[in-house]
N, C-alpha and C positions, 0 to 999 in steps of 0.2 A: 504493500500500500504506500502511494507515495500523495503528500499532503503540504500544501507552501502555507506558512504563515506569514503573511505581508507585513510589511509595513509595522517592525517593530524596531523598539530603541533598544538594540542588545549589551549588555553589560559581559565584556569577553577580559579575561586576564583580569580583573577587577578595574576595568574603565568601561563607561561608556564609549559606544561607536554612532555612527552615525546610523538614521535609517536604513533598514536592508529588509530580504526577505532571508527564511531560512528554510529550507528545503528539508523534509523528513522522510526517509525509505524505511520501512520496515523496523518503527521503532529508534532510528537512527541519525540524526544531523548527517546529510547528505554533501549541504551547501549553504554558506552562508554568502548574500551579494545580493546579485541581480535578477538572479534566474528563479522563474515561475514555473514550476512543472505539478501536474496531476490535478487534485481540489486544493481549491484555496481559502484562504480566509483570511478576511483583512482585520487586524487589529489596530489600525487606526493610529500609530504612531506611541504607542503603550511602550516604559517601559518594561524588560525580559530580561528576566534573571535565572539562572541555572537553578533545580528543584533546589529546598532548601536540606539542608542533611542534620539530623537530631541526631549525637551522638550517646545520649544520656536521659531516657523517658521509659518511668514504669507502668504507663497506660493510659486511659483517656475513656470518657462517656462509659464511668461505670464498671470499667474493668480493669485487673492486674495483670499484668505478667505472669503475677506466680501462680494466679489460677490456673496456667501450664493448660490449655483447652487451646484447641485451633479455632471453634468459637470464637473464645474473647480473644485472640492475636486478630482475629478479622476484623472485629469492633474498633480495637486498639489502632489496627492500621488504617481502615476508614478513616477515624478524628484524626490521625495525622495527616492524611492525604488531604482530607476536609481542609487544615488549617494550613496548607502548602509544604508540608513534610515530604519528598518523595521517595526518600530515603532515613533509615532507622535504625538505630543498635534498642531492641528490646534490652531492658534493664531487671535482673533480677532483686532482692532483697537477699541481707543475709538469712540463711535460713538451713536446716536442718540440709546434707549433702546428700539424702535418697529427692529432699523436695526440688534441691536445685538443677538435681539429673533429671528429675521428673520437668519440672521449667525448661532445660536446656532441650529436652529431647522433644516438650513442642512446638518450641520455636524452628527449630530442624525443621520437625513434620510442616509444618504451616509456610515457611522458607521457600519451600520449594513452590507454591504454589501463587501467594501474594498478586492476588488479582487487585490490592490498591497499596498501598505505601511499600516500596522495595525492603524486609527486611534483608541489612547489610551484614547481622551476625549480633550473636550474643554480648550483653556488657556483665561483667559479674559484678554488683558492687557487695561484693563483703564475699565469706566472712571473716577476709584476712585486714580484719578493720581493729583501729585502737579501744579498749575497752574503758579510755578518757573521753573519747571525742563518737561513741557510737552512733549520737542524732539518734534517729528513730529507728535502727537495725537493735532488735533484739543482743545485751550483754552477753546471754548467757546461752548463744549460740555462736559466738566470737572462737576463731580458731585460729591458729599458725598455718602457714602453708609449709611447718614443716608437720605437721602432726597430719595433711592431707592435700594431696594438690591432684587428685586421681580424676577429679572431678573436673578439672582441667583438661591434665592429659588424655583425657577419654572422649572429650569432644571437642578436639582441635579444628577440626572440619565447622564446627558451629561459634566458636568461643570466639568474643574478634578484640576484646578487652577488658582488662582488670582491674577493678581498684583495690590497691594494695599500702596499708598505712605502714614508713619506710621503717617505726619504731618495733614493728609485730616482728617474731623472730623468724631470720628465716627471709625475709621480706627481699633483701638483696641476691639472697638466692635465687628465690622464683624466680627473679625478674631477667636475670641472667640467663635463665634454663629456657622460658618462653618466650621470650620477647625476640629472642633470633630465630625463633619459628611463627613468627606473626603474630603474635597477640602483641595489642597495645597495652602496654604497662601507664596505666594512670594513678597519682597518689594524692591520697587523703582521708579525714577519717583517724587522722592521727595525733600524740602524743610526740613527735619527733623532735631531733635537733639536727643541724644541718650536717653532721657528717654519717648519719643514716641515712640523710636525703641526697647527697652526693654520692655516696655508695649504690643508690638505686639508680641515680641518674646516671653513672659512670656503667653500671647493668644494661641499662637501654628505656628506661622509663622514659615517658615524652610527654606526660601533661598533668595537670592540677586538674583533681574531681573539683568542682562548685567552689571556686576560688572564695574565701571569707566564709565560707560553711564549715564548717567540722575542720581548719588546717590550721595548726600551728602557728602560735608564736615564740617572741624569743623566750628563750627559758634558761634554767641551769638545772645540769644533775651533779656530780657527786664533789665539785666544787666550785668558787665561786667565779667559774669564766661563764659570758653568758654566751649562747650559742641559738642563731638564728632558727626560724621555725621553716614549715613549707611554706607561709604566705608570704615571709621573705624572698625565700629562694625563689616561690614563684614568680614573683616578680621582679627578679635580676637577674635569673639565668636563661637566656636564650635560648637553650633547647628544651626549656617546658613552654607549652602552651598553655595556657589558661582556658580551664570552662569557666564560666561565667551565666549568672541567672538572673537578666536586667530586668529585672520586675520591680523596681525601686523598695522591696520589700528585705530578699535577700542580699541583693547587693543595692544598697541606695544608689540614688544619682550621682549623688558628688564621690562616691566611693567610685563608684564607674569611670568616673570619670579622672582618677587616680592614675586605676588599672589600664585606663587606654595612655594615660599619656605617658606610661612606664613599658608599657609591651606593644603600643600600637596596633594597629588593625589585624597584623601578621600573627600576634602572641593572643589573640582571643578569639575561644569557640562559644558562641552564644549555644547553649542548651536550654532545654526548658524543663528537666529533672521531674515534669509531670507525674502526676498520682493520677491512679483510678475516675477521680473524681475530677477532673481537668473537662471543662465544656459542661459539668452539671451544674444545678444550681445549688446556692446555697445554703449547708446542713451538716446535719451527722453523718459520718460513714466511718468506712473501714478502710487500711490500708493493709497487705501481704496476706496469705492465706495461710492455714495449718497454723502450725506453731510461732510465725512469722506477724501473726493478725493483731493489727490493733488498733484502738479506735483513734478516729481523728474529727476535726472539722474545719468547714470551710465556711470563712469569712473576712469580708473587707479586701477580697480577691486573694487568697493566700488560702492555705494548710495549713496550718497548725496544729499538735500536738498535746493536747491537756492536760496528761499526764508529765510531762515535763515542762510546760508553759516555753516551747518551742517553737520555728518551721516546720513542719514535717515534711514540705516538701512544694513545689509551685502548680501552679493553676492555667497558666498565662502559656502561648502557644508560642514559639522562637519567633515566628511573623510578626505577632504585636509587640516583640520585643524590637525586631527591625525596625518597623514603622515607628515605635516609641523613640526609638536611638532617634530616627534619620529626623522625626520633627519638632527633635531637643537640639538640631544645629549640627548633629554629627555626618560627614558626607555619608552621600547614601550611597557612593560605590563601594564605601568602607563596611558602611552597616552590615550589605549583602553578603561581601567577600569573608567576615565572621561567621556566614551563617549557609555557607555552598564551596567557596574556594578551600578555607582553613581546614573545616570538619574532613574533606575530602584529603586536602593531605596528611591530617594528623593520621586516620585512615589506609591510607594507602591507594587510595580508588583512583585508577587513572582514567576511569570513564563516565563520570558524572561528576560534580562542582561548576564545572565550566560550561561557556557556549562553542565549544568550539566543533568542527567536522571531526566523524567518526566516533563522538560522544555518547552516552544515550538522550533521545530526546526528552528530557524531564525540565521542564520548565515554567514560570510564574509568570504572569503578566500582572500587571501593577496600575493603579487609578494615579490619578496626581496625587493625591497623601500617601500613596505606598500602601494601599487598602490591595491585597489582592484582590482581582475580578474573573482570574481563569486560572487554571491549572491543567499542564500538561504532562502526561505521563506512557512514555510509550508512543510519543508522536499523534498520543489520543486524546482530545479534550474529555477533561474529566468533566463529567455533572454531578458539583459539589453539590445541590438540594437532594439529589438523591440519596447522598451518602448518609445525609442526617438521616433518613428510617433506621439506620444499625443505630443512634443512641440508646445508651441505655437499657440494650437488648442483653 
């Protein structure tokens, strides 16, 4: 099937271009320029941004991750696609290791089929997490990756990153062992100082979980030198990237605004670290399943946690964090390129972030406030009102 999109303002290598058409065969950027071949559609001069890529979200309209069904991974992907996600790392919970094979193995199942949001591979967050800085991951399911990492090495095919806090024992190893086999080693979640976080970075580690969430500062152990934390390090060493959750809730404004002038456009992955409950309205509910379950709610556009008088986690979809950036004064080739160009290399994916020929054709069109108005996936316009009958299903 071959399909031209007219008359868009395409955003390529994180700049704007001039008006072009873009040609799509078979799922694929064929041609960007002059040339019209097949159906067409004029978009009118809109700009086009490469789909956007979530690295870090545990579900959406009502459901978990860990509910481990190919059901709710459909739900889940629907509201990502809904909200211009066209790519995704499902996110587990820590949680008991038969429940996270069980999570792991259906995301696999459901992987393979992904009729709306590309899932790109599994993210583990826990449960090689600090038992200082848990957030809302169950204490008393907190493990070493040396006491078990089977859970890992058993589904390398599915697994595509880790979060690993660099203080947990053990932590430098893993990171060493998997990350030259492709998994992305992400830290946080932790108690550290900076020469356990140099040890994971010197391993192959490459980014900060929810930059000012759960990460370290400076501290001292067993004398009085003090010794920086990961939200130091995150933000002075070059080779982590930072996630980031601009929802002026977990990370305020002016903190954002810190983070970008310290790592720039290049050092930040906009995630949206969503819960179950992202796109419903406002209430009680539940976050992780089995042993992993616990109550939350939602109010004043956030998660919150009641029993710790915490985040539990965000609401807000990585798009309205775009749009929020780009019309707080932040350039909006920058805004995008956090949130399609970055993800994609922190990743590794060399076929989606970009508009470029031979990509896949996953893409946003944009109103003048940066409101998405279309969504393309597969070189196929999606129909977002459709996809709302899965809420809440």
């Amino acid at each position: 099937m071959t399909i031209t999109y007219k008359n868009v303002r395409p955003l390529t290598g994180g700049k704007f271009g001039t008006v072009c058409n873009i040609v799509v065969k078979d799922g694929v950027i064929a041609k960007i320029g002059t040339a019209e071949e097949g159906e067409t559609t004029d978009c009118g001069g809109k700009v086009c941004a490469a789909g956007f890529i979530d690295v870090h979200t545990h579900g959406g309209w009502g459901h978990d991750c860990m509910e481990a069904t190919e059901d709710c991974l459909a739900v889940i992907s629907a509201y990502h696609l809904y909200t211009g996600i066209t790519s995704y790392c499902p996110t587990t919970m820590t949680a008991s290791v038969p429940d996270i094979n069980k999570a792991v193995g259906a995301i696999r199942s459901y992987a393979k089929k992904d009729p709306y949001a590309r899932i790109v591979g599994a993210h583990l967050e826990g449960p090689y997490l600090s038992q200082k800085a848990a957030g809302a991951h169950p204490p008393r399911l907190l493990i070493s990756p040396l006491d078990d990492d089977s859970f890992v090495a058993d589904n390398l095919d599915t697994v595509r990153r880790v979060t690993v806090a660099p203080n947990v024992r053990g932590a430098d190893v893993f990171t060493a062992k998997f990350a030259p086999k492709g998994v992305q080693i992400s830290l946080g979640h932790d108690n550290s100082i900076d020469d356990e976080i140099y040890a994971c970075i010197d391993a192959g580690a490459s980014s900060v979980t929810h930059m000012y969430n759960c990460t370290s500062r400076p501290s001292r152990r067993d004398n009085p030198k003090k010794h920086l934390g990961l939200t130091e390090v995150g933000l002075i060493d070059g080779r982590l990237t930072d996630e980031v959750i601009a929802d002026d809730r977990h990370v305020p404004d002016s903190l954002f605004g810190m983070i970008y002038k310290l790592k720039g456009k290049d050092g930040i992955c906009l995630v949206s670290d969503s819960l179950s409950v992202a796109g419903m309205p406002e209430g009680e509910y539940y976050i992780g399943a089995g042993e992993s379950r616990q109550s939350i709610r939602v109010e004043d556009g956030v998660a919150v946690l009641p029993s710790e008088n915490t985040y539990a986690g965000s609401v807000t979809p990585v798009s309205a964090m775009v749009k929020r950036l780009i019309n707080r004064g932040y350039p909006a080739e920058e805004a995008l390129a956090m949130a399609t160009l970055v993800p994609a290399r922190l990743l590794s994916l060399s076929d989606r972030g970009d508009l470029r020929e031979g990509m896949l054709a996953d893409f946003n069109l944009f109103s003048d406030d940066y409101s998405i108005v279309g969504t393309v996936l597969g070189g196929k316009p999606v129909d977002r009102a459709a996809l709302t009958a899965l809420r809440g299903l």
